[in-house]
N, C-alpha and C positions, 0 to 999 in steps of 0.2 A: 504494500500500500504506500503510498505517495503522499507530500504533505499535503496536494492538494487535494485529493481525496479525503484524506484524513479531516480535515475539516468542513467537508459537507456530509460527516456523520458524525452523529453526535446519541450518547446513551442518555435520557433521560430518567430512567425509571428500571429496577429489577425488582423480580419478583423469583422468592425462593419458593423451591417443591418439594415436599415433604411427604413420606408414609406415615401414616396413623391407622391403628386398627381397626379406634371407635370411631369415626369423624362427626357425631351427634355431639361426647363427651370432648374431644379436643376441641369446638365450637363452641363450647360456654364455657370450657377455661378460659381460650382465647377472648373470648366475649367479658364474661365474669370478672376472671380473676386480670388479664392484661388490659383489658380496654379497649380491644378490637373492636370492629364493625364485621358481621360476617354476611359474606354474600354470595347466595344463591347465585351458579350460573348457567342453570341451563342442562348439568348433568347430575342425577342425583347422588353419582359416590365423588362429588368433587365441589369444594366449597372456597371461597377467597376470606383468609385476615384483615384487616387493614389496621393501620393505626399511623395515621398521617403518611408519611411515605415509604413507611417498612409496609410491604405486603407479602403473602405467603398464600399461595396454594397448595392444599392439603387434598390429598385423594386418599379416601377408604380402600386399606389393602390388609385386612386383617390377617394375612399370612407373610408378609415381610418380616424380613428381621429384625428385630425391637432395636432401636437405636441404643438401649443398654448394653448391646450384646456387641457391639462395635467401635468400644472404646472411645481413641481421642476424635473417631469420623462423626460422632452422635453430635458436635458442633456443627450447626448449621448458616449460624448469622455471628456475624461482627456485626452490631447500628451503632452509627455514629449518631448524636443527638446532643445537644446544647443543654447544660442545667442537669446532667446526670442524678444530681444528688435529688433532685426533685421526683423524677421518677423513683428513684429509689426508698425514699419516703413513702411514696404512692404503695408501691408495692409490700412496703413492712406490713401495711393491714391488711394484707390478700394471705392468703395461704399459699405461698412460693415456695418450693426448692431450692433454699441458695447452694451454688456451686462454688459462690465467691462475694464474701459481703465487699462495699463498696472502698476503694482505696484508689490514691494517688503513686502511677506506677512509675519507674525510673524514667521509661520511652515516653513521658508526657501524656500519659493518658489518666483520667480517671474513671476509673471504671466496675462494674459487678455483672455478674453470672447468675441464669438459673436454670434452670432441667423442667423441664413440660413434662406433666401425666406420662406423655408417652417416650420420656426418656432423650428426647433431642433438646440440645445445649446452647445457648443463645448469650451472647455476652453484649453488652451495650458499654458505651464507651465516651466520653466528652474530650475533647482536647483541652489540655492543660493551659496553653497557650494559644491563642487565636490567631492568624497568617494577617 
């Protein structure tokens, strides 16, 4: 690819995919406990997360490998998000998994970890410093 090309494409927007076995049950954690928005698209074993510009499509596959079973691959998402400690807060009064309460790390991040019902690993992250 070329620089001129390279700059008439441009990534706006990803969205992670994910096995779940229950996808009713991982739809009101996501809902419930993180804050999502969950939406319907059209397939009934496949559902979208949202929560501002983290989005996650989760498809019902109750015979997949439980993301427990797959060590450090059960991480799914780095977000990056502004105000870390505020979500973090948020979250103390949810019933969460932490995998890593919140800290200021040497690479300039501050950041925590938690584990979903269905065992995949999500870290969120604020920049220490702003560019």
């Amino acid at each position: 690819m070329n620089k001129d090309s390279a700059k008439s494409e441009e990534i706006f927007s990803t969205m992670h995919v994910i096995a779940v076995p229950d996808l009713a049950a991982s739809a009101k954690f996501y809902e419930d406990t993180l804050g999502f928005t969950v939406h319907e698209i059209g397939d009934p074993g496949w559902r979208i997360f949202r929560r501002g510009a983290f989005q996650i499509m989760a498809g019902h596959c109750p015979d997949a490998t439980p993301p427990s079973q797959t060590g450090d691959h059960s991480y799914f998402a780095y977000v990056h998000l502004r105000n870390a400690s505020s979500l973090y807060r948020e979250l103390q009064q949810k019933d969460v998994d932490w995998i890593k309460h919140i800290a200021d790390e040497p690479w300039g991040m501050r950041e925590f970890g938690i584990r979903t019902p269905d065992g995949h690993r999500i870290m969120f992250g604020e920049p220490l410093t702003q560019n």
